[in-house]
C-alpha positions in Angstrom: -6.7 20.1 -2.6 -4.1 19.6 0.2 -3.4 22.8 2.3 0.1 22.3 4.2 -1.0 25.8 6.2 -4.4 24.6 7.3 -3.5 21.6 8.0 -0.6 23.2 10.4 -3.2 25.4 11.6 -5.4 22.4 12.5 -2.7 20.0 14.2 -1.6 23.5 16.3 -5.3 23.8 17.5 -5.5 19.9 18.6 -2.4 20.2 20.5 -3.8 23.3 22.3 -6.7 21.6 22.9 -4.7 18.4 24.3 -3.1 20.4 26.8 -6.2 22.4 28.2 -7.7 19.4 28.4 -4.4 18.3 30.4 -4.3 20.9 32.7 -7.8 20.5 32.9 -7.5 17.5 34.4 -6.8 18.4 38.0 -10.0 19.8 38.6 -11.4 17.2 40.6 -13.2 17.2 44.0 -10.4 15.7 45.6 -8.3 19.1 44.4 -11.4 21.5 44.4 -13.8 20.5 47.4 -15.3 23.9 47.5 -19.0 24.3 47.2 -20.8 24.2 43.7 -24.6 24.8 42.6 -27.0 22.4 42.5 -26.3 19.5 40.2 -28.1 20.5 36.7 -28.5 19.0 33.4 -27.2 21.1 30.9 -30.3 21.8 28.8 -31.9 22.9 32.3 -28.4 25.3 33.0 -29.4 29.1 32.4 -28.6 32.5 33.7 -30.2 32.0 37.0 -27.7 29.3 38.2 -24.8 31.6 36.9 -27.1 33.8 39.4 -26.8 31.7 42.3 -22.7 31.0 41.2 -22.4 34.5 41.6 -23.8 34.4 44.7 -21.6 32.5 46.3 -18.9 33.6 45.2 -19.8 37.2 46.8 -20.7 35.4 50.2 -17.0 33.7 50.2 -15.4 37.4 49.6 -14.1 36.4 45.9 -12.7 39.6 43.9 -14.7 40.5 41.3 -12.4 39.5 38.8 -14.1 36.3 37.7 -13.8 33.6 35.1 -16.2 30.6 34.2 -15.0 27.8 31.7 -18.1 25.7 30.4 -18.2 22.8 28.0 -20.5 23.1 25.1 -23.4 21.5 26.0 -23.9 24.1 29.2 -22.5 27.0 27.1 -24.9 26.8 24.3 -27.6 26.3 26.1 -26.9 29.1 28.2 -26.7 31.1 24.5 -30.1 29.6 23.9 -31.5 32.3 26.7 -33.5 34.8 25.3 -32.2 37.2 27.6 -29.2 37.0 25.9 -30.1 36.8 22.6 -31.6 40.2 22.9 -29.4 42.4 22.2 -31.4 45.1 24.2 -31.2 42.9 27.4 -27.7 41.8 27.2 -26.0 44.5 25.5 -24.0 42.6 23.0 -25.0 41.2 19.8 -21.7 38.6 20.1 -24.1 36.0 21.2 -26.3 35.7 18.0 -23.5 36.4 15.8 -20.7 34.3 17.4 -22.2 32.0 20.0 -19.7 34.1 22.9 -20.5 35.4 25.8 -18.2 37.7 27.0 -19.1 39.1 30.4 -22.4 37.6 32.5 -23.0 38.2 36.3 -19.7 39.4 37.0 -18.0 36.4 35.3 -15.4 36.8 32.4 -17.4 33.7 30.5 -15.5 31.0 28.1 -16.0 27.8 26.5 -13.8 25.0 26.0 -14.3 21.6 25.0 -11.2 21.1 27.4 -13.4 20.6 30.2 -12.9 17.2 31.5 -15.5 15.3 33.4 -13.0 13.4 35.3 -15.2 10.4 35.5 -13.3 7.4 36.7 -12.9 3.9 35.4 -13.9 0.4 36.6 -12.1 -0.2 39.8 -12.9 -4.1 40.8 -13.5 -4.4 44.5 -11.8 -6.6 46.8 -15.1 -8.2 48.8 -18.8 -7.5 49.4 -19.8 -8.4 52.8 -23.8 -8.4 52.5 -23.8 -9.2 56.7 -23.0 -4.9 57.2 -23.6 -4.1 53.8 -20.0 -3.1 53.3 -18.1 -3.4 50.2 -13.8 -3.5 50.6 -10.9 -2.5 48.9 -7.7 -1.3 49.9 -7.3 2.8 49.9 -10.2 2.9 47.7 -9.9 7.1 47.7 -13.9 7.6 48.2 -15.3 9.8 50.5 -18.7 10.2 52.0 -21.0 12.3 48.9 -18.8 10.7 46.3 -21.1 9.1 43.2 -20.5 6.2 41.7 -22.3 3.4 39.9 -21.7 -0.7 39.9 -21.0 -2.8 37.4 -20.4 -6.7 38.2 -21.0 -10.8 36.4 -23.7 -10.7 38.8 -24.6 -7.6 41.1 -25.5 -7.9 44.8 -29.0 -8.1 45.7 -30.0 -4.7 46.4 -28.5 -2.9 44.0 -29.3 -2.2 40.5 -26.9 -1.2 37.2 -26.7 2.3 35.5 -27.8 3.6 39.0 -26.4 6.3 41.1 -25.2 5.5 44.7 -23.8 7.7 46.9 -20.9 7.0 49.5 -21.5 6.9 53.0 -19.7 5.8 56.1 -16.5 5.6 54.1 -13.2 5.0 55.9 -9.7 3.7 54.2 -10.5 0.5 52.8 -14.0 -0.3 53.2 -17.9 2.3 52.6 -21.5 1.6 52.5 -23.6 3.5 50.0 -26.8 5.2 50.2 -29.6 6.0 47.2 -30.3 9.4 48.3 -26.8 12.0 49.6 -26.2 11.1 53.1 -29.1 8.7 53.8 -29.6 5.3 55.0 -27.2 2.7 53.6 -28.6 0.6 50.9 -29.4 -3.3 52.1 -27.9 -5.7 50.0 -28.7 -9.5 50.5 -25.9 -11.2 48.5 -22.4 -10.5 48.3 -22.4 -10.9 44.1 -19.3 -11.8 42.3 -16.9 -9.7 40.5 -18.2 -6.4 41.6 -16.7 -3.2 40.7 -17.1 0.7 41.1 -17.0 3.6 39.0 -17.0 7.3 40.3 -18.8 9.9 38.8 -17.9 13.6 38.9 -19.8 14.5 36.3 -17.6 18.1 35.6 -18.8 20.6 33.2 -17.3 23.5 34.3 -16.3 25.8 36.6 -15.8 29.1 38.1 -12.1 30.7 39.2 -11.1 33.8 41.0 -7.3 34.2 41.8 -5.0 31.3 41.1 -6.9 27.5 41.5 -4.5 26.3 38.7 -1.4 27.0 38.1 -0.2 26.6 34.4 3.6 27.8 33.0 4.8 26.8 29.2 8.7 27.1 28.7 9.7 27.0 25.4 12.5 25.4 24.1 14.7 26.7 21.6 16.7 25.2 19.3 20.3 25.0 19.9 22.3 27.2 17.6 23.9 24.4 15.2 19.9 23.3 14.7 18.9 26.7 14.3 21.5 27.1 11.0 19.1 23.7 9.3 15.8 25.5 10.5 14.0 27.1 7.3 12.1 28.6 10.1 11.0 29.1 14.0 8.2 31.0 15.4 7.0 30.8 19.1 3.2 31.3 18.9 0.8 32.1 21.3 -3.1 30.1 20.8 -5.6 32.8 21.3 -8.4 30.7 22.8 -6.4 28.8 25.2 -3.4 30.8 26.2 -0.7 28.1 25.3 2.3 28.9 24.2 3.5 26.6 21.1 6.4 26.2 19.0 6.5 25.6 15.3 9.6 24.3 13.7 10.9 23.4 9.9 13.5 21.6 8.7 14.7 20.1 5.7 16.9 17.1 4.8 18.5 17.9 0.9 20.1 14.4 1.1 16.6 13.3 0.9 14.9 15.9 -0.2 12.2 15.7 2.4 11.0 18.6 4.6 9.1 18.3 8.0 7.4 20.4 10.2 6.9 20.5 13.8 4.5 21.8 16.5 5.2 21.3 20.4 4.6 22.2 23.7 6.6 22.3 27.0 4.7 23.0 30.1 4.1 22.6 33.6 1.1 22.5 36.0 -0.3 22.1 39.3 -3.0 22.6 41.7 -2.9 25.8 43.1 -5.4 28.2 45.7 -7.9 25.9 46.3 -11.0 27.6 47.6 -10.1 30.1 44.5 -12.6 27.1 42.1 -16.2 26.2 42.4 -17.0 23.1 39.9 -20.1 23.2 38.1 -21.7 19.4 38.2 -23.5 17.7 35.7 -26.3 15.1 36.8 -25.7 12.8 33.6 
């Protein structure tokens, strides 16, 4: 029941997928400050917030050459719309048939489950200082609107778990946070013990004009005394993603083994940064 192609087809879509999700990686706010619609959950996401995207993106002076990456959960449910299930409305019947949404508002529309949140991870903080309600640590990298939650052995008094706060006041090594964006600063009345942050950026999508990211694959052929043991070579291009991937075979007759290989060689970096809006999730 084994099928070698399949299976070669499979592992050649995961790597694909590993190095969207790669490249994917430096969409952050940090990278992409610019502005983005108002926070949504995805089953609430539907062609009036790509509406309002589209909007903004005409205000800023963006070409009309447009893309929007979403992950699943906010592309289906923006195939759930009845407006574009109706073939009379939207003009296409690839929605019902294939779930794809080619062209919407002036956006070139794709989904990829490559589409990293670029949540953080536990960072333990230095001190809590319930006298100014500040809590320290050394180049912490938050900055005033930045989301995170606290986790602790026993949280300060004040603030709750599984809660979003919002940075305030933030300077190098020290920030206040507030329950609402820019408001008040929370009032804590006990420092707590082994307190530590999280950030949330909550990605889950965005939209690109121009070059926000810059991506380049470079093969690497074999060398000519490998290519004489290669029973083949092929340099093939992944349709969904654009990455450029290598497949090699080779066998050993002293052992009578074959093997197979599929890899990647790439490069990437941040590029026009006011060329990405980042579509936020609130969960």
């Amino acid at each position: 029941m084994f099928d070698p192609v399949r299976h070669g087809e499979l592992k050649g879509h995961k790597l694909a997928l590993d190095v969207i999700e790669d490249v994917f990686s430096v969409v952050t706010k940090a990278n992409f400050s610019g502005d983005t619609i108002a926070a949504s959950t995805a089953a609430n996401f539907d062609e009036e917030d790509v509406a309002d995207l589209a909007q903004q993106c005409a205000e800023d002076d963006w070409p009309e050459m447009r893309s929007m990456v979403l992950n699943p959960a906010f592309h289906y449910n923006l195939v759930k719309q009845p407006a574009l299930i109706d073939q009379s409305q939207s003009g296409s019947g690839a929605v019902l048939r294939e779930g794809s949404i080619m062209n919407l508002m002036g956006f070139e529309t794709m989904m990829s489950n490559g589409v990293k949140t670029n949540n953080g991870t536990a960072t333990a903080l230095t001190s809590v200082t319930n006298a100014s309600n500040l809590f320290t640590l050394a180049s912490h990298g938050l900055t005033d609107g930045d989301v995170i939650q606290f986790t602790a052995t026993t949280l300060p008094t004040g603030i709750s778990g599984s809660t979003d706060y919002y940075v305030i006041s933030a300077t190098t090594d020290t920030f206040q946070v507030s329950a609402t964006e820019g408001g008040s600063a929370v009032a804590i009345s006990d420092d707590g013990t082994a307190v530590a942050f999280t950030e949330y950026e909550r990605i889950a999508g965005f939209v690109a004009a121009g070059s926000p990211v810059l991506c380049a694959f470079a093969p690497v052929p074999p060398t000519d005394g490998v290519r004489q043991l290669l029973i083949d070579y092929r340099q093939v291009t992944d349709q969904a993603s654009g990455a450029v991937l290598e497949y090699k075979r080779i066998a050993y007759p002293d052992t009578d083994e074959e093997a197979q290989f599929i890899e990647a060689h790439y490069g990437y970096a941040v590029g026009e940064g006011a060329g990405l809006k980042r579509i936020i999730s609130t969960t």
